[in-house]
matplotlib code that plots the C-alpha trace (Angstrom):
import matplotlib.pyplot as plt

x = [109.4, 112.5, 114.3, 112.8, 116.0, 117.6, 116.0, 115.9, 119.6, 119.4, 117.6, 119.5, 122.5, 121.7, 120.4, 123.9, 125.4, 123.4, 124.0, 127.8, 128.2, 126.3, 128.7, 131.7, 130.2, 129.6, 133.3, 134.9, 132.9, 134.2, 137.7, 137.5, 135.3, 137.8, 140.7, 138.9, 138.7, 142.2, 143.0, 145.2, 146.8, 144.0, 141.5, 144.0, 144.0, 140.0, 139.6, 141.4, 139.9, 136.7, 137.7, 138.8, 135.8, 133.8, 136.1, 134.8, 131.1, 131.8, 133.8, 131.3, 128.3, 126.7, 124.5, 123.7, 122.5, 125.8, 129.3, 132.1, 135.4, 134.4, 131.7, 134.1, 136.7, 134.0, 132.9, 137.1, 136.9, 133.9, 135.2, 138.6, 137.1, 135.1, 137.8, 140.3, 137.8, 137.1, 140.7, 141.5, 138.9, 139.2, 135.6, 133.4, 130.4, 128.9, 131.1, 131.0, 127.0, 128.6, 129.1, 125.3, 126.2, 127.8, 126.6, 122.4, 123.0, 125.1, 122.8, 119.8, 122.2, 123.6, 121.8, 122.8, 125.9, 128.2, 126.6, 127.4, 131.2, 131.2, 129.7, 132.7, 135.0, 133.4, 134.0, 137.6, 138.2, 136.9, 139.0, 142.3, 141.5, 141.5, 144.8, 146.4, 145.1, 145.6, 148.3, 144.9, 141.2, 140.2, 136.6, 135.0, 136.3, 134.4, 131.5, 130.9, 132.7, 129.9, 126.9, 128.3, 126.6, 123.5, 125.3, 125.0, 121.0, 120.7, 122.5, 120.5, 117.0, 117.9, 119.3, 116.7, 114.3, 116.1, 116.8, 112.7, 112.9, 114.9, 113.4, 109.7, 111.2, 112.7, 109.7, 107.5, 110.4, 110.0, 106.4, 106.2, 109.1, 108.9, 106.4, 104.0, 103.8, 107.5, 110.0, 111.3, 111.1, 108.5, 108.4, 108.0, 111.2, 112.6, 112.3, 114.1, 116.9, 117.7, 117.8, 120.2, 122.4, 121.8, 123.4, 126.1, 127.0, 127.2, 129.7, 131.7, 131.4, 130.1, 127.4, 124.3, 122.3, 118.5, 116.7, 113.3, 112.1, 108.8, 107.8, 106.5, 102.8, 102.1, 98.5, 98.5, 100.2, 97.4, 94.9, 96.0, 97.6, 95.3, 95.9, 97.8, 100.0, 100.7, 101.4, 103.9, 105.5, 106.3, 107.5, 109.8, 110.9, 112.2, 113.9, 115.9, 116.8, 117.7, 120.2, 121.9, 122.7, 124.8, 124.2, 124.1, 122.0, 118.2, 115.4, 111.9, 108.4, 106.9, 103.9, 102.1, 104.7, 107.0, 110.2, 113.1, 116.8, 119.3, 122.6, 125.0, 128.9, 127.8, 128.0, 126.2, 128.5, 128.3, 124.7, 124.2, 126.3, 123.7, 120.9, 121.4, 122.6, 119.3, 117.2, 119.0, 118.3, 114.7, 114.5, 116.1, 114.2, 112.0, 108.9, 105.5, 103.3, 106.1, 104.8, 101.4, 103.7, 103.4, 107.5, 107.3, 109.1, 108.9, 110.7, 111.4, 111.9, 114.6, 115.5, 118.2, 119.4, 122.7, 123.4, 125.0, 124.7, 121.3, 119.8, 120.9, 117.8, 115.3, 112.5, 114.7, 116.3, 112.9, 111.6, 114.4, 114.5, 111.3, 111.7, 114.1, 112.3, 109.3, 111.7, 112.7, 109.3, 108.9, 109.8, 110.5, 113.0, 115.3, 117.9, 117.7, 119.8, 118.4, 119.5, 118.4, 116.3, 113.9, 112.3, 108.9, 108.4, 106.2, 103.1, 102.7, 104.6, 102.9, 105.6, 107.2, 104.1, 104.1, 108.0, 108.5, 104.9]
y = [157.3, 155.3, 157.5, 160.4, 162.1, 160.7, 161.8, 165.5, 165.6, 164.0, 167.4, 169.4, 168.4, 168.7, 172.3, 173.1, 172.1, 173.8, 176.7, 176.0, 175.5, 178.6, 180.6, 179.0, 179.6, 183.8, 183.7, 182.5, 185.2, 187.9, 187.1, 186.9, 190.5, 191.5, 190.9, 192.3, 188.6, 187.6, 184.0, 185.1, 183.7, 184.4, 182.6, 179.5, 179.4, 180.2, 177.5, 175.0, 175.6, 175.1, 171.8, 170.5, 172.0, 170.0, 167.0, 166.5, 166.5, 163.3, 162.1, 162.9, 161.2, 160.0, 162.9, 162.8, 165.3, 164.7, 166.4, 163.9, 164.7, 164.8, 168.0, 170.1, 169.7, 171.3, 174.0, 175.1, 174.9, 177.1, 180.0, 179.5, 180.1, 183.1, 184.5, 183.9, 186.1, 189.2, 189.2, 189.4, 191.2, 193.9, 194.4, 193.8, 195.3, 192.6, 189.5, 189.2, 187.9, 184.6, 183.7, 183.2, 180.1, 178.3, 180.0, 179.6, 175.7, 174.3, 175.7, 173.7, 170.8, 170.7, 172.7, 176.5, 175.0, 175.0, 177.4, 180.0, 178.7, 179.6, 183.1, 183.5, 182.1, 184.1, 187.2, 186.5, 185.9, 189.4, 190.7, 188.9, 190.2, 194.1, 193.6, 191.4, 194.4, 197.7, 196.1, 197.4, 197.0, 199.8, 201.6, 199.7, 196.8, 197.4, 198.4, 195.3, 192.9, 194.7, 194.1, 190.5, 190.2, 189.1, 185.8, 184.9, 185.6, 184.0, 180.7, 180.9, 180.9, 178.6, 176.4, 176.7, 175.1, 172.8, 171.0, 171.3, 169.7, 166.8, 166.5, 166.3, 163.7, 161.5, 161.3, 160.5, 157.9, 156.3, 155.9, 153.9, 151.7, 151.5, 148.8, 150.9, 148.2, 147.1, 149.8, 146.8, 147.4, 146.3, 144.2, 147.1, 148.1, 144.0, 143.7, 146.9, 146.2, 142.4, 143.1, 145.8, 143.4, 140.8, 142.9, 144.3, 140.5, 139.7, 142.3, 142.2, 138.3, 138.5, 136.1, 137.6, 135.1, 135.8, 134.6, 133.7, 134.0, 132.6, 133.0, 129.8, 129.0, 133.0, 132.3, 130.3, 133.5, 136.3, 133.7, 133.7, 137.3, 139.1, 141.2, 144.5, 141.8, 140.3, 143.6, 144.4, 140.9, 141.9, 145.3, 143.9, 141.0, 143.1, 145.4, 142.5, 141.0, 144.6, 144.6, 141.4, 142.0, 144.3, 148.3, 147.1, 144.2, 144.5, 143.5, 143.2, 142.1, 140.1, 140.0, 138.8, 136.8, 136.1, 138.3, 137.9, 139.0, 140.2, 139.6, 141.4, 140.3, 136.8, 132.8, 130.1, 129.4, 133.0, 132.9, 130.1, 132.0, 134.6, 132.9, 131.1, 133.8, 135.8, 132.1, 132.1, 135.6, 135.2, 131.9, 133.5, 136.6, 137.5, 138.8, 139.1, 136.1, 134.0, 131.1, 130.3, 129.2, 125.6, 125.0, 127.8, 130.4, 132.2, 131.0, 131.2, 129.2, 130.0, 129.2, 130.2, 130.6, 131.9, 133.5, 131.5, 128.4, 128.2, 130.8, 133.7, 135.5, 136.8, 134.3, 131.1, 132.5, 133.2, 129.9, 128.2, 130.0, 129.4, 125.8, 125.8, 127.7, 125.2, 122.2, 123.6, 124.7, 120.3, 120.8, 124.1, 126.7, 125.1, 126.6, 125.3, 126.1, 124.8, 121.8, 120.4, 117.5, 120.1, 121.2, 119.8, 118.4, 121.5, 123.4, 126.0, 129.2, 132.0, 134.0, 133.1, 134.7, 138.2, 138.8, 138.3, 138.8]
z = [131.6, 132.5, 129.6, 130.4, 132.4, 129.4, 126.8, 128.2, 128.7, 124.8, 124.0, 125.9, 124.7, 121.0, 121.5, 123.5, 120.1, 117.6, 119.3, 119.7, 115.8, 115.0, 117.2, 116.1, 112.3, 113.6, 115.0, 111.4, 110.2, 112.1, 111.7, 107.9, 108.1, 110.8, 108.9, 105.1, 103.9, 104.3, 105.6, 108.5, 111.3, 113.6, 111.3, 111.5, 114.8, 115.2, 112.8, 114.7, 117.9, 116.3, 115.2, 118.2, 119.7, 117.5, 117.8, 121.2, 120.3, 118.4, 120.9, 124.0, 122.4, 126.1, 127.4, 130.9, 133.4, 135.4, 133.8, 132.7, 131.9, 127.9, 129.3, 131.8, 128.9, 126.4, 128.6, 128.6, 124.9, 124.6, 127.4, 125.7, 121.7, 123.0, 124.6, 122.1, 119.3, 121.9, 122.6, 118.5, 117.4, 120.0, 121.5, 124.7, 123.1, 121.3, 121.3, 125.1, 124.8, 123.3, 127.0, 127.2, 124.9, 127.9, 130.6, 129.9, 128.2, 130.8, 133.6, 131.6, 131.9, 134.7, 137.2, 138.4, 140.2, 137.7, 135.3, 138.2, 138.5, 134.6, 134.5, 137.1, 134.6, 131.7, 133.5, 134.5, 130.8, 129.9, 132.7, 131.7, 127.9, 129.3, 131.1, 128.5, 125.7, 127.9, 130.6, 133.2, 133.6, 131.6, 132.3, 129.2, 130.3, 134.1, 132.6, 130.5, 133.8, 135.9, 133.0, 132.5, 136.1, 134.0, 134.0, 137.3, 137.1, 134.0, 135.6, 138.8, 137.2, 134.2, 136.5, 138.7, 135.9, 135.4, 138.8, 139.1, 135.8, 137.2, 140.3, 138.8, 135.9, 139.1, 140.9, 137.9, 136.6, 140.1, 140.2, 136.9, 137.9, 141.9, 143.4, 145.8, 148.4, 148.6, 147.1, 144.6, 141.1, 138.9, 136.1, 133.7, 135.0, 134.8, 131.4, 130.3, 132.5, 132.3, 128.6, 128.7, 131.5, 129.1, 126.2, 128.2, 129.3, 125.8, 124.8, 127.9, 128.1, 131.8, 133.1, 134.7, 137.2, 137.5, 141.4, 141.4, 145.0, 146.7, 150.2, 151.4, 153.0, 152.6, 151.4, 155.5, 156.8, 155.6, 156.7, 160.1, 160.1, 157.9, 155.1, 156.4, 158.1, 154.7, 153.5, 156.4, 155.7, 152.2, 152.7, 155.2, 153.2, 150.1, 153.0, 154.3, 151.0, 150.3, 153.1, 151.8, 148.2, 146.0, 145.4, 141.5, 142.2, 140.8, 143.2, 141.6, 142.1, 140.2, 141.9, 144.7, 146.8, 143.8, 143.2, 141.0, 141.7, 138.7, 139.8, 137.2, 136.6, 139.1, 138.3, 139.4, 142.3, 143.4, 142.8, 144.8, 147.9, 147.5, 147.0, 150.2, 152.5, 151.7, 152.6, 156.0, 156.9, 155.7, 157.9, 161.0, 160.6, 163.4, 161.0, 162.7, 163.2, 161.9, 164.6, 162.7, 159.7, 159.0, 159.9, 162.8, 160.9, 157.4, 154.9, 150.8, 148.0, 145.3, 141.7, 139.7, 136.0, 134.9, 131.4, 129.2, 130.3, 131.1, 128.1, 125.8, 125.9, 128.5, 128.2, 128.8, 131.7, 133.1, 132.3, 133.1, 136.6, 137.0, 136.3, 139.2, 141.5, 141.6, 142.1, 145.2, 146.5, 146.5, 150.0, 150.5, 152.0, 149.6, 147.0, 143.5, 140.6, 137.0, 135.3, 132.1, 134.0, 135.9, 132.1, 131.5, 135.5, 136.4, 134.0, 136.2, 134.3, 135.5, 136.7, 133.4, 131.6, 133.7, 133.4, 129.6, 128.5]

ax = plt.figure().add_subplot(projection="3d")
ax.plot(x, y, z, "-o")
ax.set_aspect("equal")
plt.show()
């Protein structure tokens, strides 16, 4: 599900160009008709055009349900190509319907938005053909400007569909990867994405740093507080640590009072910064019921592992993170970060287990 909007933008995209090398396949067929088989001028040109139109399919080869600069570039290409073969060929009638091409993909793609801005282009085109032809807008040329309407219905309800598309693929893409209870990510979602930081790290030669976080004495805190209270304390904990790391920082929970936090493009010195600006905030936070804690106040734990020095893959990190983060539980609202001499001192892995399992 977390490939979902992906994957349908993948689809999309592929049926975009099917249809755009089928049309660019009619056009070279035309011309040579057109012109009684003879490789003219206007076939030269048509040809080229395709080319480059094509040119930038291999080039544009990450679909997304946003436009880059690679898609508003092909969406010129396409209103230019059809436009270049109405205007050589000499008729509305039939060629005109190529705009559909654009016009009904694009809205798929990218919602009715910008499918609308390109019926408008489409029909400009036509106009600019009549007066570039005739020197006026002739009444054939109306007629078909005033038919090529159509556009602007077809982009409204295809792109209609398709921003309910989106918006039902969101929500469903959140629910598999959102933790109910907190609004952190889950571990489903922590294992597809420290993997792909982990790749991107390799290629870029970045180091990531993975958190493992622990609330202290919570098992004492439902005791005294009760349950909803625990609740409350988590949702508000992942809210505050929320508020004191990066948009591109990861936040997930591990489960039960255990979290981890992927810090992308960050050190073990900058880790450490983090790490302890988010213990002070928890420490100083005024969180319900904080006074029946042993120490008078809530507090966490913390381990961390940095890639490469502490791992290459996913499951040392973790380990290794998790090594650290129950050395500093040995007294408590502490920062740790691993070192070779913490492997072996502790059995319990079970965070370990859950995140790489």
């Amino acid at each position: 599900m977390v490939s979902g909007i992906f994957n349908q933008a993948l689809r999309i995209e592929k049926l975009i160009n099917y249809a755009r090398v089928a049309y660019l396949a009619l056009g070279i067929g035309i011309l040579i008709v057109n012109f009684k088989g003879q490789v003219s001028l206007e076939v030269i040109i048509f040809v080229a055009l395709s080319i480059g139109s094509l040119m930038i399919l291999a080039v544009n080869r990450e679909p997304s349900l946003t436009p880059t600069g690679w898609d508003y570039l092909a969406i010129v290409t396409d209103i230019f190509i059809i436009t270049y073969l109405i205007n050589v060929v000499g008729e509305h009638s039939y060629l005109g319907m190529l705009y559909l091409i654009p016009v009904s993909g694009y809205a798929m793609r990218f919602g009715k938005g910008l499918a609308m801005a390109i019926s408008a282009f489409a029909i400009l085109a036509l106009m600019l053909v009549d007066f570039w032809r005739f020197g006026q807008i002739t009444l054939t040329g109306m007629v078909w400007v005033g038919f090529s309407t159509v556009f602007f219905l077809i982009a409204w309800l295809w792109g209609e569909m398709a921003s309910s598309s989106k918006r039902v693929i969101d929500e469903i893409s959140q629910l598999v990867i959102i933790d109910e209870l907190t609004g952190a990510y889950n571990m489903r979602f922590f294992r597809q994405r420290f993997c792909a930081e982990l790749k991107l790290a390799q290629r870029k030669g970045f180091q990531v740093a993975l958190l493992m976080v622990d609330i202290d004495h919570f098992k004492n805190y439902n005791d005294c507080q009760g349950h909803p209270a625990g609740d409350r304390l988590l949702w508000e904990f992942c809210q505050l640590i929320k508020g004191h790391i990066r948009e591109c920082d990861i936040l997930v929970r591990c489960g039960g009072e255990e979290f981890a936090i992927i810090l992308p493009d960050t050190g073990g010195e900058g880790a450490l910064k983090t790490a302890e600006r988010i213990r002070k905030k928890i420490m100083d936070n005024p969180f319900y019921g904080r006074e029946s804690q042993p120490d008078g106040w809530v507090s966490a734990s913390i381990g961390i592992a940095v890639y490469p020095q502490h791992g290459q893959d996913i499951m040392t990190l973790v380990q290794n993170a998790d090594y650290a983060l129950y050395y500093s539980k040995r007294k408590r609202n502490q920062v740790e970060l691993f070192k070779l001499e913490m492997q072996g001192q502790f059995q319990k892995q079970s965070t370990y287990r859950q995140l790489v399992g």
